[in-house]
FIKOLZA-733771 format. One record per residue (C-alpha): x, y, z; residue in three letters; chain. Coordinates in nm, 2 decimals. Example, Ala and Ser with C-alpha at 12.3 -4.5 7.8 and 13.67 -1.06 7.14 Angstrom:
<rs>
<r px="1.23" py="-0.45" pz="0.78" resn="ala" chain="A"/>
<r px="1.37" py="-0.11" pz="0.71" resn="ser" chain="A"/>
</rs>
This chain:
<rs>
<r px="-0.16" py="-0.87" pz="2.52" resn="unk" chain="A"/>
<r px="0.08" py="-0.64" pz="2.34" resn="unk" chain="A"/>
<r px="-0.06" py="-0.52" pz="1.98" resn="unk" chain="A"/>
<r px="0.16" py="-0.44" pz="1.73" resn="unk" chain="A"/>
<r px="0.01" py="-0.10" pz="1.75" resn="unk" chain="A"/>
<r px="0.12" py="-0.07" pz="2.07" resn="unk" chain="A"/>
<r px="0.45" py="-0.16" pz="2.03" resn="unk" chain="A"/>
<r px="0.49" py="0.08" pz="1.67" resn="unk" chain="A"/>
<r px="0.38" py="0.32" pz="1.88" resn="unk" chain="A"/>
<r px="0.63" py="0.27" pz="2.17" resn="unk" chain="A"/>
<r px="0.97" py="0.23" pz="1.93" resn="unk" chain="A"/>
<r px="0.89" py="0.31" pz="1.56" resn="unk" chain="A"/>
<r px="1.28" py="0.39" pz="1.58" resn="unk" chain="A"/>
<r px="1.33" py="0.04" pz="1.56" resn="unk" chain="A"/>
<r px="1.81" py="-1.52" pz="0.10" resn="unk" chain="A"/>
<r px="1.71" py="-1.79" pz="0.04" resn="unk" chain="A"/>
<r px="1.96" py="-1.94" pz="-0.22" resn="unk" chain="A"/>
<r px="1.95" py="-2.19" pz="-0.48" resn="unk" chain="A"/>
<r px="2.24" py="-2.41" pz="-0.62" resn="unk" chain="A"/>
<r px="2.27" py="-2.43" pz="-0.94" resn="unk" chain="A"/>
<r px="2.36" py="-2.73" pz="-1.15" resn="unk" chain="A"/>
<r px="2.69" py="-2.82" pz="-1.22" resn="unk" chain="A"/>
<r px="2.84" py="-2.66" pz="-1.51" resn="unk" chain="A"/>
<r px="3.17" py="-2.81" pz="-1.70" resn="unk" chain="A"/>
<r px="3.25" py="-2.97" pz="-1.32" resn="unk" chain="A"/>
<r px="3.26" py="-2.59" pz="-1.22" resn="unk" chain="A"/>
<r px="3.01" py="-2.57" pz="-0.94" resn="unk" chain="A"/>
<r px="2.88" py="-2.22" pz="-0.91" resn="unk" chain="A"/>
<r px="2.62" py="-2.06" pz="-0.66" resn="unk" chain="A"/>
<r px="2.34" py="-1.84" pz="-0.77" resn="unk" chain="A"/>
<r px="2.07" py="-1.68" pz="-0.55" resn="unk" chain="A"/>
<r px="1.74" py="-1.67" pz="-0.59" resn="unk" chain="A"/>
<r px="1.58" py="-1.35" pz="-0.72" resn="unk" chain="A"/>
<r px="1.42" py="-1.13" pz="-0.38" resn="unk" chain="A"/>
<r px="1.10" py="-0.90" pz="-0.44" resn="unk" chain="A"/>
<r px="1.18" py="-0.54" pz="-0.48" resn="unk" chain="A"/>
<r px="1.12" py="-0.43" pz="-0.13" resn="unk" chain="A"/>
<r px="0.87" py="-0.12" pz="-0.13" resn="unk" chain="A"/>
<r px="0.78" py="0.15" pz="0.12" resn="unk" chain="A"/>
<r px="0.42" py="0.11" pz="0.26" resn="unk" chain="A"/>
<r px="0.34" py="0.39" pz="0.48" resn="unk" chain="A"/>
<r px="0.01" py="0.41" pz="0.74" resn="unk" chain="A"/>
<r px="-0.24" py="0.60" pz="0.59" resn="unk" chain="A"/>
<r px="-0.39" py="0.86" pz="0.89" resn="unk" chain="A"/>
<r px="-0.76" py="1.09" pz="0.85" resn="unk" chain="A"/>
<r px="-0.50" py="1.39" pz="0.79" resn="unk" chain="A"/>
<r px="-0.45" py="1.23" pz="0.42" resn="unk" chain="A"/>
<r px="-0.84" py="1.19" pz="0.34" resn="unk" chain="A"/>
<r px="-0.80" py="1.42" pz="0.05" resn="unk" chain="A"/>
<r px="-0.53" py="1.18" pz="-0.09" resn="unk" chain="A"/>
<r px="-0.73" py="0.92" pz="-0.08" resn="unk" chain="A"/>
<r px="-1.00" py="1.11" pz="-0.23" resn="unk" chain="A"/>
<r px="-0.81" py="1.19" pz="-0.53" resn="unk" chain="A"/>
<r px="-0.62" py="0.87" pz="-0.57" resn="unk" chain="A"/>
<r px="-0.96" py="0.68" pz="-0.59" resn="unk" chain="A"/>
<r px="-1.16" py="0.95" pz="-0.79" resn="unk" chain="A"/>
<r px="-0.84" py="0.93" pz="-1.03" resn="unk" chain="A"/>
<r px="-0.96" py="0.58" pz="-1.12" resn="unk" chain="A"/>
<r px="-1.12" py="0.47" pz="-1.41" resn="unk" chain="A"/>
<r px="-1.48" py="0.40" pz="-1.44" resn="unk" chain="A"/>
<r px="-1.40" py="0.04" pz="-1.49" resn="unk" chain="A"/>
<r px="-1.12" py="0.04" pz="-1.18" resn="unk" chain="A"/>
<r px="-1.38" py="0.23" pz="-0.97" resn="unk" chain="A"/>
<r px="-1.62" py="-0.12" pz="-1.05" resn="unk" chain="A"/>
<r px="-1.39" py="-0.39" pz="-0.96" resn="unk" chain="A"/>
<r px="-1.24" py="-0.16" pz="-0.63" resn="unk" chain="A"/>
<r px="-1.55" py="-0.11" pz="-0.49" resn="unk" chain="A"/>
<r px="-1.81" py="-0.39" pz="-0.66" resn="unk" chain="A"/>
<r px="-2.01" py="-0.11" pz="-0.85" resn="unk" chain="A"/>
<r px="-1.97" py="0.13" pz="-1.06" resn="unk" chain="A"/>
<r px="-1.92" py="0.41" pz="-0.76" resn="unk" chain="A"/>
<r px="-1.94" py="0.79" pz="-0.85" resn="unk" chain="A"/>
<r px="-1.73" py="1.08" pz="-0.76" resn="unk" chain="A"/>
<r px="-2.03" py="1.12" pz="-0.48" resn="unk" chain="A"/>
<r px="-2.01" py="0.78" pz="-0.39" resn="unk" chain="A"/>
<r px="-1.65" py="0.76" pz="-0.35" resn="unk" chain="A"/>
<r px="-1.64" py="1.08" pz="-0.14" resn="unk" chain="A"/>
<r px="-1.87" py="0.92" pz="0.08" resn="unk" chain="A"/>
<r px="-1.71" py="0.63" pz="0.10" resn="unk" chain="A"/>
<r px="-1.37" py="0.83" pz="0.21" resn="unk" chain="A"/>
<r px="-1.57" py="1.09" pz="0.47" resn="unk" chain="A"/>
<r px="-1.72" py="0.75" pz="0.66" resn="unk" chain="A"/>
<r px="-1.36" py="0.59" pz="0.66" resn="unk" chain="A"/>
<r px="-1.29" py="0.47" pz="1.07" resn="unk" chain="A"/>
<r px="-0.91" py="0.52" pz="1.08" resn="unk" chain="A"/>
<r px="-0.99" py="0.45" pz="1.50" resn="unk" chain="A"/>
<r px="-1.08" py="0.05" pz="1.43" resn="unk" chain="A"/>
<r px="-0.90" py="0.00" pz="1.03" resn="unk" chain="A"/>
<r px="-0.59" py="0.06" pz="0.92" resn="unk" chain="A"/>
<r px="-0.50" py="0.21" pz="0.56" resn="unk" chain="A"/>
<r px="-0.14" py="0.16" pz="0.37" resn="unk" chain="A"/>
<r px="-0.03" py="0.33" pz="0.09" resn="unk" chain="A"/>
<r px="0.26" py="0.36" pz="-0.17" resn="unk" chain="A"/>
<r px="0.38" py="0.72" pz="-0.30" resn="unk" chain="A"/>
<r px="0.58" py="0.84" pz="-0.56" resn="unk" chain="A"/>
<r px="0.85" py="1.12" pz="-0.55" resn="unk" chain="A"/>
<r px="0.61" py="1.39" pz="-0.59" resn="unk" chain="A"/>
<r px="0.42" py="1.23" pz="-0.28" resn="unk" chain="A"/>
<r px="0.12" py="1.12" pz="-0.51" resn="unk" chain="A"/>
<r px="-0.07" py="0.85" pz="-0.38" resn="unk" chain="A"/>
<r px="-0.03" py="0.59" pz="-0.65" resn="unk" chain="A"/>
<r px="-0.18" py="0.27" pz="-0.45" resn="unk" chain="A"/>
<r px="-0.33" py="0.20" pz="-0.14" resn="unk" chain="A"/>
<r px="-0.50" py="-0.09" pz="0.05" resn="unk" chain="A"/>
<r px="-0.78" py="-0.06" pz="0.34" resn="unk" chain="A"/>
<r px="-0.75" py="-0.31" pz="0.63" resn="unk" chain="A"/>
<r px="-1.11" py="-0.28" pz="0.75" resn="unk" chain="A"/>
<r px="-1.13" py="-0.50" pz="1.07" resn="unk" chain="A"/>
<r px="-1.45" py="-0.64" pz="1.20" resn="unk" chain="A"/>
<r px="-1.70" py="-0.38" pz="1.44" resn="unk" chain="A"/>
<r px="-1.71" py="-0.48" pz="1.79" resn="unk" chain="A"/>
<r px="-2.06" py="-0.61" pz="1.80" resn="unk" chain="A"/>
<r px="-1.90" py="-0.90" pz="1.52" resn="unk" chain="A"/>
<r px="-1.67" py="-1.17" pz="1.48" resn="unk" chain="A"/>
<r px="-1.33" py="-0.97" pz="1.62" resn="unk" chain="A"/>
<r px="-1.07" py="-1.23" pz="1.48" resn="unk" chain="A"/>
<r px="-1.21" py="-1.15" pz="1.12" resn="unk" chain="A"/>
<r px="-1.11" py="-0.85" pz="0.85" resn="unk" chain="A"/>
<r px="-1.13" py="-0.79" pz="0.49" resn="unk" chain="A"/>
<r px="-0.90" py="-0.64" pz="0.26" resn="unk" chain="A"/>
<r px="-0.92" py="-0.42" pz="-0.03" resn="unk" chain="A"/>
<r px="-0.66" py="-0.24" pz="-0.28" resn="unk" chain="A"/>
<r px="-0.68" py="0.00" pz="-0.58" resn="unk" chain="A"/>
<r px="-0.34" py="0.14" pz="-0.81" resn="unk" chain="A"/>
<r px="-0.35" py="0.42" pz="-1.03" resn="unk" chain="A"/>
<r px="-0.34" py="0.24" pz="-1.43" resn="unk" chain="A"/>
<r px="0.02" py="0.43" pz="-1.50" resn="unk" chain="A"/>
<r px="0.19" py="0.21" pz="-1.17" resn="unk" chain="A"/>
<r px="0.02" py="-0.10" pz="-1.26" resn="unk" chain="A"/>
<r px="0.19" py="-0.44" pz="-1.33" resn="unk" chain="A"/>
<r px="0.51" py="-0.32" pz="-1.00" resn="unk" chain="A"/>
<r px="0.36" py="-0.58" pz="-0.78" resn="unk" chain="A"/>
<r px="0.20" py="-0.34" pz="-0.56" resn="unk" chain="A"/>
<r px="-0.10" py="-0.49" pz="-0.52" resn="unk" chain="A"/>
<r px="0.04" py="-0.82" pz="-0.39" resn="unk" chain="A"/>
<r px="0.34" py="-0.60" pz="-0.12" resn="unk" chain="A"/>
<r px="0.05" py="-0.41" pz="-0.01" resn="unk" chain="A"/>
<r px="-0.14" py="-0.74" pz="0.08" resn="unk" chain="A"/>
<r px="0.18" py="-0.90" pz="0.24" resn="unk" chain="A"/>
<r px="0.14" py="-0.58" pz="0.46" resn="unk" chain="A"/>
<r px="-0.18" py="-0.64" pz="0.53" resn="unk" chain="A"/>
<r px="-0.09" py="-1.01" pz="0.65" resn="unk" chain="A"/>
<r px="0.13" py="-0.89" pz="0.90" resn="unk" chain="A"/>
<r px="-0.07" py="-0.64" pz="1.04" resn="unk" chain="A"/>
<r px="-0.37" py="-0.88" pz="1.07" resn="unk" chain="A"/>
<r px="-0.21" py="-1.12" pz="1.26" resn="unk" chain="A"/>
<r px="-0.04" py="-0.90" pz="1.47" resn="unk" chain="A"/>
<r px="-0.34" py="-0.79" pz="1.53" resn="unk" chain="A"/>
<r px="-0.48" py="-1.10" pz="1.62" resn="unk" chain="A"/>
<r px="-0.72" py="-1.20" pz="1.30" resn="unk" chain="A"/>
<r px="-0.73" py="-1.54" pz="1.27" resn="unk" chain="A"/>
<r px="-0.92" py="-1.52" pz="0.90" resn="unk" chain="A"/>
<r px="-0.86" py="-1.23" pz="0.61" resn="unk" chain="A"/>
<r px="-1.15" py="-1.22" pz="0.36" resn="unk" chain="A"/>
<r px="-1.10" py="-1.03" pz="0.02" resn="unk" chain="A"/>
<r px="-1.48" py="-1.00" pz="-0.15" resn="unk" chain="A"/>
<r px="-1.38" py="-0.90" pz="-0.54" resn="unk" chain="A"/>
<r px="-1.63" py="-0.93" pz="-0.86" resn="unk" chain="A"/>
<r px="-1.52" py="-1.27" pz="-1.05" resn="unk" chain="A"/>
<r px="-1.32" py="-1.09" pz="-1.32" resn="unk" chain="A"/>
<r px="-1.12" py="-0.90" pz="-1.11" resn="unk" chain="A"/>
<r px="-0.78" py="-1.15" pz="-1.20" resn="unk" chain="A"/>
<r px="-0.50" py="-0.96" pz="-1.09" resn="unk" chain="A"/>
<r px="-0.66" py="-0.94" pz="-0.69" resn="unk" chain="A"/>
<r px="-0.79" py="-1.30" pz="-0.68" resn="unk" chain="A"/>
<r px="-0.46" py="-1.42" pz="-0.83" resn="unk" chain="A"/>
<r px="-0.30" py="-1.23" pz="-0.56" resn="unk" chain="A"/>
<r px="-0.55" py="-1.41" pz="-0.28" resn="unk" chain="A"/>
<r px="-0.43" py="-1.75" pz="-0.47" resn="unk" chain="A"/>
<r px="-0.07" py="-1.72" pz="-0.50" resn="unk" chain="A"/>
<r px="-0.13" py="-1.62" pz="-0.05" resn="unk" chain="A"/>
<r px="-0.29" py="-1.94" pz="-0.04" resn="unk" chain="A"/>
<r px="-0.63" py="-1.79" pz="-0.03" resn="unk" chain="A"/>
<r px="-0.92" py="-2.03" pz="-0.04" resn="unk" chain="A"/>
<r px="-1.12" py="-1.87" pz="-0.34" resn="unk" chain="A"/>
<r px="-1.52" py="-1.95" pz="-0.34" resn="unk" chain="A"/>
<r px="-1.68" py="-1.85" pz="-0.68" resn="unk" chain="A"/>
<r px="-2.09" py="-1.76" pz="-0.69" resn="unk" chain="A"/>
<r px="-2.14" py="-1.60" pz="-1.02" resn="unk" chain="A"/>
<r px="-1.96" py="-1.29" pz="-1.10" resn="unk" chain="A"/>
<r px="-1.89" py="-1.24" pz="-0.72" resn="unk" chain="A"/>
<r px="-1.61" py="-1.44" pz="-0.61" resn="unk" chain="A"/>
<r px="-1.51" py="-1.48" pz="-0.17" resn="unk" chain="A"/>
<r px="-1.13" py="-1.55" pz="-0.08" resn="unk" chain="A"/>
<r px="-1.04" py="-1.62" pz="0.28" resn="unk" chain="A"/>
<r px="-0.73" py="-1.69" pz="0.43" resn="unk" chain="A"/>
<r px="-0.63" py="-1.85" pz="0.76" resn="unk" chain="A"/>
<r px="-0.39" py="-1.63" pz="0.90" resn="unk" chain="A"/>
<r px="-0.10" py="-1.80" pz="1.21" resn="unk" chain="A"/>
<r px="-0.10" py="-1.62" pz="1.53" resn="unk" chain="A"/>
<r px="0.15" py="-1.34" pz="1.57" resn="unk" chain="A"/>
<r px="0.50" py="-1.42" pz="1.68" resn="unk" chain="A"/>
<r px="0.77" py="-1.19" pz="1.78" resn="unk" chain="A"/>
<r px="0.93" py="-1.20" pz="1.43" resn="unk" chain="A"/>
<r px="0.58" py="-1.05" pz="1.32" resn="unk" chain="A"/>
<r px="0.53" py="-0.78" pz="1.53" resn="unk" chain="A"/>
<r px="0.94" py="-0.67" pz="1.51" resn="unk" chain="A"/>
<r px="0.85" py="-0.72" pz="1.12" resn="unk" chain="A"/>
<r px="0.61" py="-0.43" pz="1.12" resn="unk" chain="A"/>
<r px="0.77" py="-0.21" pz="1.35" resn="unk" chain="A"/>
<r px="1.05" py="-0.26" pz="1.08" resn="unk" chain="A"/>
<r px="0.85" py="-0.18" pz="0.76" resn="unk" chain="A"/>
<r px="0.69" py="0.12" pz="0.91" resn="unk" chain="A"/>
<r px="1.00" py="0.24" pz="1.02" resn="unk" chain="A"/>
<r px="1.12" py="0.22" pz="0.67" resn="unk" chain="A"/>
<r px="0.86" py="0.32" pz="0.48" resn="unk" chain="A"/>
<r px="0.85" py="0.66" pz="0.74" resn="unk" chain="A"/>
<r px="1.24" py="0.75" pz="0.66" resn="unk" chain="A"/>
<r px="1.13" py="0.69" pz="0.31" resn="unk" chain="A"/>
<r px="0.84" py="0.94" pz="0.32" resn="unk" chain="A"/>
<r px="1.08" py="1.19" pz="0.45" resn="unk" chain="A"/>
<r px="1.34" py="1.20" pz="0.20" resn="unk" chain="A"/>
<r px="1.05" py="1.21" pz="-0.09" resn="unk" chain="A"/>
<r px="0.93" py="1.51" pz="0.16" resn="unk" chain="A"/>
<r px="1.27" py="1.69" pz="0.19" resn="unk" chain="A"/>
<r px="1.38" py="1.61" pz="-0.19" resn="unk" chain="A"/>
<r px="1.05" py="1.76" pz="-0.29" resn="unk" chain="A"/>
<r px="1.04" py="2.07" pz="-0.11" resn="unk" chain="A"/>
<r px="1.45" py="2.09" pz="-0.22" resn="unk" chain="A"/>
<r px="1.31" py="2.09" pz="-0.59" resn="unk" chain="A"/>
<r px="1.06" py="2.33" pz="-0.49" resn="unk" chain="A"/>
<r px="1.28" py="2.61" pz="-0.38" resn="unk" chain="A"/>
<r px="1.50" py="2.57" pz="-0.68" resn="unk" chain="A"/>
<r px="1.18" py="2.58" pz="-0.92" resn="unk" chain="A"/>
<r px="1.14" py="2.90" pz="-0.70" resn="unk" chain="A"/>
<r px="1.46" py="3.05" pz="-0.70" resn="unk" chain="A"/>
<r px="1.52" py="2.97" pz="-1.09" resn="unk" chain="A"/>
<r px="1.16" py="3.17" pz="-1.14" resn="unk" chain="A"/>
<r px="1.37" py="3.48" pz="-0.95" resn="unk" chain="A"/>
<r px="1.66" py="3.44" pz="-1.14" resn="unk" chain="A"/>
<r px="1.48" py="3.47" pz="-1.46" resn="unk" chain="A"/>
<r px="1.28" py="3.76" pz="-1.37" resn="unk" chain="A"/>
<r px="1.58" py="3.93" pz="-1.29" resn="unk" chain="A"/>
<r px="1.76" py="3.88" pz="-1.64" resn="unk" chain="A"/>
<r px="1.46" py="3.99" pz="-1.78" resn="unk" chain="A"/>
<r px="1.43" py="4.31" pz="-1.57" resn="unk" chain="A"/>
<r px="1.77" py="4.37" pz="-1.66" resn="unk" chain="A"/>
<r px="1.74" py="4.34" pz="-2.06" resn="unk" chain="A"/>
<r px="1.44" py="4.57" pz="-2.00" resn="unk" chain="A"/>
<r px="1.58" py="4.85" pz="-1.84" resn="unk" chain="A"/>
<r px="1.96" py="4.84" pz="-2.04" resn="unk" chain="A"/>
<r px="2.01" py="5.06" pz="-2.30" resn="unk" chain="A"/>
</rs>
């Protein structure tokens, strides 16, 4: 069976309205608002020092409901070192200085265990909150899943964590509450050739994306450079006038 790894890899190259009511016997159309679409890129073990900083960047308190605990810098480090970018799949969202401001982690069942399962986890740096990131980044995670044949997505998040078990709910998540702890699974359809072209899509996107915010970077980077030139030259030249 064709994965949709396999086929991203082969050719990465590749509105709903609503009526409104009548209005003085005038009728008149208007569309339904669409979600800002936003680039989410593959994360690969070249970017582990990203990931790094993005997560050691979080608070104390967003380090506690990302990873269940209040993880330190160590903890976190480890966490990123034993990362299996072989079996999972990581997704992230930059910003124009290529920052990693939020990223999700796929991780997909070993082997040895249930091979149609996989769980899902996001964290997004406080200044980029409230964007919706957290619920696109899951979306992505839906596709991939299926297309990777997971028949069931678990998110495991501490039972005040709101904003991801909202996100799980508004999927149509199944959310099971023991004490502060809280287990959200999702039955996922079997991929369909829409599903698998979808991804191909958004990857494809969000890599032309990544290279413009590469380009336009190292564009501002040389004029940063050659402004730091100019101005040593002016001030050579006031010092050696008359």
């Amino acid at each position: 069976m064709l994965t949709a790894k396999t086929l991203l890899k082969a050719s990465l190259g590749l509105g709903s309205f609503l009526k409104a009511p009548m209005v003085e016997a005038q009728p008149r159309a208007t569309f339904a608002p669409q979600p800002v679409m936003v680039p989410i890129r593959s994360i690969g073990p070249r970017e582990r020092d990203r990931i790094a900083q993005h997560l050691l960047a979080l608070t104390p308190h967003d380090r506690y409901l990302r990873f269940g605990y209040a993880a330190g810098d160590e903890q976190i480090q480890r966490y990123v070192d034993g990362l299996d970018f072989e079996r999972d799949e990581l997704f992230g969202i930059y910003n124009r200085r290529l920052d990693l401001i939020a990223m999700a982690h796929l991780a997909f069942a070993p082997d040895e265990q249930h091979s149609d399962c996989a769980e899902f986890g996001v964290s997004v740096a406080a200044h980029a909150r409230g964007r919706g990131y957290g619920a696109r980044l899951f979306e992505r995670a839906v596709v991939v899943a299926r297309n990777e044949g997971v028949g069931m997505l678990f998110i495991h998040a501490l039972s005040e964590n709101a904003a991801m078990l909202k996100i799980a709910r508004n999927a149509g998540a199944t959310v099971v509450r023991s004490g502060s702890e809280s287990e959200a699974h999702l039955q996922l359809p079997s991929a369909t050739f829409d599903s698998r072209m979808s991804e191909i899509a958004l990857e494809h996107y969000a890599a032309v994306d990544y290279q413009l915010k590469t380009r336009a970077k190292q564009f501002w980077s040389f004029l940063a450079s050659l402004q730091e030139v100019r101005s040593g030259m002016r001030d050579a030249r006031s010092k050696s006038a008359p």
